[in-house]
C-alpha positions in Angstrom: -13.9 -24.6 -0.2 -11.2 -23.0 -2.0 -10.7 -19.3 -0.7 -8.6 -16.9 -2.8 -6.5 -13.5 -1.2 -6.1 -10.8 -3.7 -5.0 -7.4 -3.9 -3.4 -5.1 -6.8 0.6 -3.8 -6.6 0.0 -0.4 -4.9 -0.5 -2.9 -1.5 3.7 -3.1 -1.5 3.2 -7.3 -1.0 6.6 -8.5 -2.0 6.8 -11.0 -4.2 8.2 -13.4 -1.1 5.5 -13.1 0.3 3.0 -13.5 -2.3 4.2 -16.8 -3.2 4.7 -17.9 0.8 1.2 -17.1 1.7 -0.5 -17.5 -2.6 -1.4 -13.8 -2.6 -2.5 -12.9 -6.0 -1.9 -9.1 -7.1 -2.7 -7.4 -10.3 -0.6 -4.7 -11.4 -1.2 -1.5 -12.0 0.4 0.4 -15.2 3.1 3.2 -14.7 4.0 5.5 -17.9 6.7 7.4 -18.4 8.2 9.3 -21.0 5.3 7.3 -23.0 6.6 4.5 -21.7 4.5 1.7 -19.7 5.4 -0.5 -17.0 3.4 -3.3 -15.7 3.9 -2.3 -11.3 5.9 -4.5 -10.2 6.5 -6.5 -13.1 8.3 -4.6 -16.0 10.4 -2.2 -12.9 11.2 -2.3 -9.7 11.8 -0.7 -6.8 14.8 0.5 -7.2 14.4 1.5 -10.9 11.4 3.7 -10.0 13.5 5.6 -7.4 16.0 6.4 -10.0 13.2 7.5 -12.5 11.7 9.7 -9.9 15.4 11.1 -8.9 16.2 12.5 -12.5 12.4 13.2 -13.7 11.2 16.6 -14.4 7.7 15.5 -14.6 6.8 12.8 -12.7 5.5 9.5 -14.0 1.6 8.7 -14.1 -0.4 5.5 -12.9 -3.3 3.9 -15.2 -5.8 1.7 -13.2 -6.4 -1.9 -13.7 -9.0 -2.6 -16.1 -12.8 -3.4 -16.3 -11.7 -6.3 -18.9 -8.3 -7.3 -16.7 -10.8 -8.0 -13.6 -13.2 -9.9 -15.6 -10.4 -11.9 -17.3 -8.8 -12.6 -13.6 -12.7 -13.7 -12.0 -12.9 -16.3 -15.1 -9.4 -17.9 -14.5 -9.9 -17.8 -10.4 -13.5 -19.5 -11.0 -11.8 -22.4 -13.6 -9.6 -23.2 -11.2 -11.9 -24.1 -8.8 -11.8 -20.7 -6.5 -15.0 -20.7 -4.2 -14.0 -17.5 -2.5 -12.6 -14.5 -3.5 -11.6 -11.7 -1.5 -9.9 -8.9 -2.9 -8.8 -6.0 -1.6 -8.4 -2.7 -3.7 -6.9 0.8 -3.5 -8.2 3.6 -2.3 -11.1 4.5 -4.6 -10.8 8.4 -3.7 -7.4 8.4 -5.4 -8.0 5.5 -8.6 -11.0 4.2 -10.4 -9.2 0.5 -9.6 -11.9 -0.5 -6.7 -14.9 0.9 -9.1 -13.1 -1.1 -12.4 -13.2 -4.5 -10.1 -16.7 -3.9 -9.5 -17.6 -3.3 -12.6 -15.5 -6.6 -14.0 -17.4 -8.6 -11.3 -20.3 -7.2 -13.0 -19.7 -8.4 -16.4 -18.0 -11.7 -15.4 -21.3 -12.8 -13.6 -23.4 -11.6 -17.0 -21.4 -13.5 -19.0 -20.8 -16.7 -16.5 -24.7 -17.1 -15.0 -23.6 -20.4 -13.2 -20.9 -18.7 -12.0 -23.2 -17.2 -9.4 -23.8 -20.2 -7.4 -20.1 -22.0 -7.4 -18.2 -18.6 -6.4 -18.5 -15.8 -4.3 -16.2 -12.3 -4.8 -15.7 -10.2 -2.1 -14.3 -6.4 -3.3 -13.7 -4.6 -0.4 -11.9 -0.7 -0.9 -9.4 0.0 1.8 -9.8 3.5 1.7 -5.7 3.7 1.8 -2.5 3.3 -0.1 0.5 0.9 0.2 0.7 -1.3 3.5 -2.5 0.2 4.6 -3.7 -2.7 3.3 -1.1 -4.7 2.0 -0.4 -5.8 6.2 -4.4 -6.7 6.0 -4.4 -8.7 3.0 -0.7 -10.2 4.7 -2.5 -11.1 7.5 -5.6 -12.2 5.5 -3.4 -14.8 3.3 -2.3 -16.3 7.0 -5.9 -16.5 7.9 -6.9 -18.3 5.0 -4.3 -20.9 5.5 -5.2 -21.4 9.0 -8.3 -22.5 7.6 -10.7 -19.3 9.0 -14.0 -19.0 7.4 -14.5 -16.6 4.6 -17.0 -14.5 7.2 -14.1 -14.0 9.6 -11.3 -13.4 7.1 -13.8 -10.5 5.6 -14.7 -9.3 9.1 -11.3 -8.9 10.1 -10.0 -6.6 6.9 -12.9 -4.3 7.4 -11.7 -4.0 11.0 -8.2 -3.4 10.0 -9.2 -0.5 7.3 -11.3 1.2 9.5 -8.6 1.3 11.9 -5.2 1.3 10.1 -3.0 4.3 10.5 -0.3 5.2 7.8 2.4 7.8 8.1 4.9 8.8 5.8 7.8 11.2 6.3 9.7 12.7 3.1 13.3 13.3 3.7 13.6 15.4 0.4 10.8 17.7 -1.0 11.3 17.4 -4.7 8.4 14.8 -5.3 6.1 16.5 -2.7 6.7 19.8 -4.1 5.8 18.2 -7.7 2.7 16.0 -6.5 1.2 19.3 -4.9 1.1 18.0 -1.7 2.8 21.6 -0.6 3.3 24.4 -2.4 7.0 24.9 -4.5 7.3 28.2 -1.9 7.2 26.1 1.1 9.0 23.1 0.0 11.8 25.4 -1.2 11.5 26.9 2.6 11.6 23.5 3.9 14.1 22.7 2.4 16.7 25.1 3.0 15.8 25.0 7.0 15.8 21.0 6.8 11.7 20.4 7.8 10.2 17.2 7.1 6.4 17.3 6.2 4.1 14.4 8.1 1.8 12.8 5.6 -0.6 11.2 7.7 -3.2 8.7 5.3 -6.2 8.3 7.0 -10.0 7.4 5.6 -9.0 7.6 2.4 -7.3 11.6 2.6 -3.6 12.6 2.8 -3.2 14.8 5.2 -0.1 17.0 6.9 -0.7 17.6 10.1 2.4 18.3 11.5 6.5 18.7 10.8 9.7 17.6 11.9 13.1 19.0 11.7 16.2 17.1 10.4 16.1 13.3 9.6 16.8 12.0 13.4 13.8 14.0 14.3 11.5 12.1 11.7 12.9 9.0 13.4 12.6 9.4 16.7 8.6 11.2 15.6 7.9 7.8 14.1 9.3 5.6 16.8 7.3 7.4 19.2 4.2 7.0 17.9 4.4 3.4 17.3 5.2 3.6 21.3 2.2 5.8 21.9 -1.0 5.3 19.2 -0.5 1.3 18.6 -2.4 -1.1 20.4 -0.4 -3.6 21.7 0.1 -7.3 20.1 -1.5 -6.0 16.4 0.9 -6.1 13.4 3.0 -3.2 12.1 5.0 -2.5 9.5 8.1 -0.6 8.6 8.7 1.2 5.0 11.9 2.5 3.4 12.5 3.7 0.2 15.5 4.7 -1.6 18.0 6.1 1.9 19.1 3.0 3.2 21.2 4.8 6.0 18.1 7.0 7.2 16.1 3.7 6.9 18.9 1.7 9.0 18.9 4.6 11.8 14.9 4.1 11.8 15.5 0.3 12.1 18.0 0.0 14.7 15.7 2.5 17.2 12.5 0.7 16.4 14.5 -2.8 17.4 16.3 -1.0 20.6 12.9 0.8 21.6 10.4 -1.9 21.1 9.9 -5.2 22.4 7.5 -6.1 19.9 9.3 -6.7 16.3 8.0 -5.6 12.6 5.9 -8.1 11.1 7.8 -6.8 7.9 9.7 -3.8 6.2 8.6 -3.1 2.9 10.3 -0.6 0.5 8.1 1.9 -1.3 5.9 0.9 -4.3 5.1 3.6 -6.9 1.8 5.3 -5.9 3.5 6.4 -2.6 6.9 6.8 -3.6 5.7 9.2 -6.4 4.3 11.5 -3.7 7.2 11.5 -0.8 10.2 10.8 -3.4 12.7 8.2 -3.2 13.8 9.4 0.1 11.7 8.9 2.5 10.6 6.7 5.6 7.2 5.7 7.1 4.9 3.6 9.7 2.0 1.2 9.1 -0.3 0.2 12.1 -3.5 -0.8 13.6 -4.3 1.9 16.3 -5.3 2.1 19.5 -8.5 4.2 19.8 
């Protein structure tokens, strides 16, 4: 039995980890000024936040391909991979999760025998970033411990039926732009220094509440890990482009709680486009 974790680049793996635990991730392509960018791959991090810090329109995301996943199954099934279990975006917000299906499809049409040597697992996460990038973290681990296919499924179901992710924009720029509030109340929030909540859950951004001034997004964040995490399940920090509002956030987290980060992560593109390059968030299993 060979069993395969895979996930695309909106799942902020780092590449560290990727080759530590032999994640596999597809990219998804960014354009920009007509521009494309393999995620990931042609630009970083870093580079994006700039791009989003000067842009007066901001940059688009393409899916990955029917014809990428099919290509990706037949080199996965050479190499001897009896189990696949990939784990895709959000299909409410990219045709990614539907594209894999549809490349497992065809793969199996044109590969009959295939049928019988491997099994692909797609599962959608219903979430963005870490929201399923810790699962298929924690999946990798699984699979090198030498847990069964069945369990390693069973468990990222649990985990994206349960995951809680929560983003906090320090600046509304990109907010304002990706119509998550309107340019009257960004401009308003703004000027009296309120920080909108952007709370992904079941597959729907949401803002259910807001914070004013930066040490009030941290200490909003630090609390809930304190009250809505069950205890001794991962969780994850994120950070984007203010490393100084990000080290603030850090340092409390450590003082506060006993239990560590399984891993900070900065911002990959699908997020960062809608919060900015300035922003903050959580990523955790929660305690119902």
């Amino acid at each position: 039995m060979k069993i395969q974790i895979s996930t695309d680049s909106t799942a902020d793996v780092s590449k560290e980890l990727q080759k530590e635990l032999d994640i596999s991730v597809l990219p998804l392509t960014i354009t920009y000024n007509d521009v494309d960018y393999k995620d990931g791959v042609d630009i970083s991090e870093q580079e994006f936040y700039k791009i989003l810090s000067e842009c007066e329109t901001l940059p688009t995301t393409c899916a990955i391909s029917p014809y990428e996943y099919t290509e990706y199954f037949e080199k996965l099934w050479k190499d001897g991979v009896t189990d696949l279990i990939h784990v895709s975006i959000n299909s409410k917000g990219s045709s990614t999760y539907q594209n894999a299906l549809i490349g497992k499809k065809t793969f199996f049409g044109e590969n009959p025998e295939a049928e019988s040597q491997m099994n692909i697992t797609i599962i959608d996460s219903l979430n963005y970033s870490q929201g399923y990038g810790l699962a298929v973290i924690q999946a990798a681990k699984m699979a090198k411990e030498n847990k069964t296919p069945d369990e390693i499924v069973d468990f990222i179901n649990d985990w994206v039926a349960n995951v809680k992710v929560v983003f906090i924009p320090l600046e509304l720029k990109c907010v304002k732009k990706s119509g998550r509030i309107s340019a009257a109340a960004a401009f308003m929030g703004d000027a009296i220094g309120l920080k909108p909540i952007i709370v992904f859950k079941d597959g729907e951004a949401v803002i259910p509440n807001k914070v004013r001034g930066e040490q009030k997004a941290v200490d909003f964040l630090v609390e809930t890990i304190k009250k809505e995490r069950k205890s001794g399940t991962a969780y994850s920090l994120a950070f984007a482009g203010n490393l100084d509002a990000y080290e603030k956030y850090k340092t409390k987290v450590y003082s506060d709680i006993d239990e560590k980060p399984t891993c900070e992560f900065p911002l990959g593109s699908i997020i960062a486009t809608n919060t900015g390059p300035n922003a903050i968030g959580l990523v955790f299993y929660e305690d119902k």
